[in-house]
N, C-alpha and C positions, 0 to 999 in steps of 0.2 A: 504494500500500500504506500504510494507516492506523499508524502510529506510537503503541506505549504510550506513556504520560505514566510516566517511569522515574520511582521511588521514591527517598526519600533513604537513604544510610548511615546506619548507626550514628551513628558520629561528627558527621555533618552534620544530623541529627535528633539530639542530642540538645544542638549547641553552638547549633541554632536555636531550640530549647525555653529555654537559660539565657538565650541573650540578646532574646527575648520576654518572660521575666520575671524578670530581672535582678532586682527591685528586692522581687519576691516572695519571691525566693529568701534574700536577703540577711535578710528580715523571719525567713524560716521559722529563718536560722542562728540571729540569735538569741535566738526563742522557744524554738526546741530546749535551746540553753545554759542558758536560764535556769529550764526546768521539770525540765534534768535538774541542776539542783545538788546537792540531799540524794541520787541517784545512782539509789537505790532506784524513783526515779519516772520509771526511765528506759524501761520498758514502755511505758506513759501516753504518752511523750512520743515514743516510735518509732510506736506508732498514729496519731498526731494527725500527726506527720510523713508519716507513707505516706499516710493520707488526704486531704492539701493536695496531697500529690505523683501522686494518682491524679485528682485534679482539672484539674492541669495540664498534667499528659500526655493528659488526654481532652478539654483546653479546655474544661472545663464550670464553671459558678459563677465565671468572667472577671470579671462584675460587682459580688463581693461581697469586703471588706475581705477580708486574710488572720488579723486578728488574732482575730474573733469565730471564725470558722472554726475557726481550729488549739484553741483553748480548749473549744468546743462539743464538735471530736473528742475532745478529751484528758478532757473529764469525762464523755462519756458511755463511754468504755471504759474507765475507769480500774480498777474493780474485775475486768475482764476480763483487763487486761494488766499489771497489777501484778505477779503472781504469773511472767508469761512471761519478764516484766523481769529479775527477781533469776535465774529459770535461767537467761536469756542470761550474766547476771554470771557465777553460778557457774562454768558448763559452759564460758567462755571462759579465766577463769580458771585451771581446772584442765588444759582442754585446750591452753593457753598455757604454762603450765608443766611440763605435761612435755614440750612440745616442746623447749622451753629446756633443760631436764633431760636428756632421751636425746642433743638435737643437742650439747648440750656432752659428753656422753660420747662421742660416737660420732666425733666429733674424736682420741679417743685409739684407739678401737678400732672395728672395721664391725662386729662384732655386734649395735651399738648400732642401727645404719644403717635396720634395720626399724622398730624403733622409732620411729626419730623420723620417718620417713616415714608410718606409721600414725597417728600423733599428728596430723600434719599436716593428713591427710585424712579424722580428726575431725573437726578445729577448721572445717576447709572445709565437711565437708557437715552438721555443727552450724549455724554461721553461715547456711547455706543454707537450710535447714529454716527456723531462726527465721525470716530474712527472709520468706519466704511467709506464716508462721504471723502476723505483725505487719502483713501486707498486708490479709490475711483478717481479721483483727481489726478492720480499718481501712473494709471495703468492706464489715463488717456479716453476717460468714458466721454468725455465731450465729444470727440471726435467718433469714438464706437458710434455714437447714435443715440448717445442718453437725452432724454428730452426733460426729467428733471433729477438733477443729479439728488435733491433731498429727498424726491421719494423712491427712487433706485438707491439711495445710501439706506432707507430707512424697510425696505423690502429685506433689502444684504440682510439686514438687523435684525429683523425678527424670524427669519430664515433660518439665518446661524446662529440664535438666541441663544442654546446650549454653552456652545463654543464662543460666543464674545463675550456671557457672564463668566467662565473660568479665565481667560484671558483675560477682561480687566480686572478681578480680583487678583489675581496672580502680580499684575503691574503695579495695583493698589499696594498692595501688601509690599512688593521689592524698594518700591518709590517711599513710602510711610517709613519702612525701618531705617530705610538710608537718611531721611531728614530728621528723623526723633533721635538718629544716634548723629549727629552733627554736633560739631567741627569733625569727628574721627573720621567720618565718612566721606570726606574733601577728595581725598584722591581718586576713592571707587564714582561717587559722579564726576570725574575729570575723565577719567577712564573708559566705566563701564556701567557707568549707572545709570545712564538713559537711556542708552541703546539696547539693551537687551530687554527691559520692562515692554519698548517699543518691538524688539522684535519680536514676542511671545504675543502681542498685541492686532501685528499684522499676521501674524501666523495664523491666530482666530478666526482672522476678519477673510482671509484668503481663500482659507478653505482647503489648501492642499497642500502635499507631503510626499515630495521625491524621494 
């Protein structure tokens, strides 16, 4: 009886992806840091990251520098994801804050308690949405034939519901321990502490596993 060739996990697929390009990874942290300084360019520069990142999880363009690459993507979507950028900011923002807002109330009273669980699961399937919507940006959906990139991003999202809630927890969670354990943590986000919460991220959002 002929034996499948078993597939890898999650986990074992995606700690074999960082450590085949470690050094790619570390390039993408950071050019990400440095296109998103003035903050606003942080669209731009989540495109240009999910498109390195959709490269390397397909193993395709292996042979080509990362730094032409990540720039090529970032200028040629910039006026596309400009705009997606600053919602992200805003809609994070304000769904950040009132979660902060109801969960510090709701510490004194459970009236609150709906609230700040609603809040919650804004900010998640906000986050969610964008993710897709910056994939798709990334992978050229304007020109595919998308006629609304937010509800082809928000399709993607409930599609792959499964796999984008363990993908942003998982980011949640890498991103959260590396800013509660700051200043120690300086080097690992210099390094490698954006890029990999973001590649687990686009892995979800992708859908697929070479």
């Amino acid at each position: 009886m002929d034996k499948q060739p078993r597939t890898p996990g999650r986990t074992a697929f995606i700690l074999s992806v960082i450590t085949e390009n470690l050094w790619e990874l570390v390039q993408l942290n950071l050019l990400f840091l440095l296109t998103c300084v003035p903050l606003v360019t942080i669209g731009p520069a989540l495109t240009a990251l999910d498109a390195c990142f959709s490269d390397i999880l397909q193993k395709q363009r292996r042979d080509e520098p990362i730094l032409p690459r990540y720039f090529a993507a970032f200028r040629s979507r910039f006026l596309a994801a400009l705009p997606w950028g600053l919602a992200l900011l805003a809609g994070s923002f304000v769904l950040g804050f009132a979660l902060f807002w109801y969960g510090s109330l709701a510490s004194g009273s459970w009236l609150y308690v709906p609230f700040t669980a609603l809040s919650l699961l804004g900010l998640i399937f906000f986050l969610g949405i964008l993710s897709h919507l910056f994939l798709l940006l990334a992978e050229g959906g304007m020109e595919a034939g998308e006629t609304s990139l937010p509800k082809a991003a928000a399709l993607r999202a409930l599609t792959r519901m499964k796999q984008t809630l363990i993908g942003l927890a998982a980011a949640f969670i890498l991103l959260a321990v590396q800013f509660l354990l700051l200043p120690a943590t300086v080097p690992l986000l210099l390094s490698l502490g954006l890029s990999v919460p973001g590649l687990i991220m686009a892995w979800a959002c992708m859908g697929r596993r070479e």
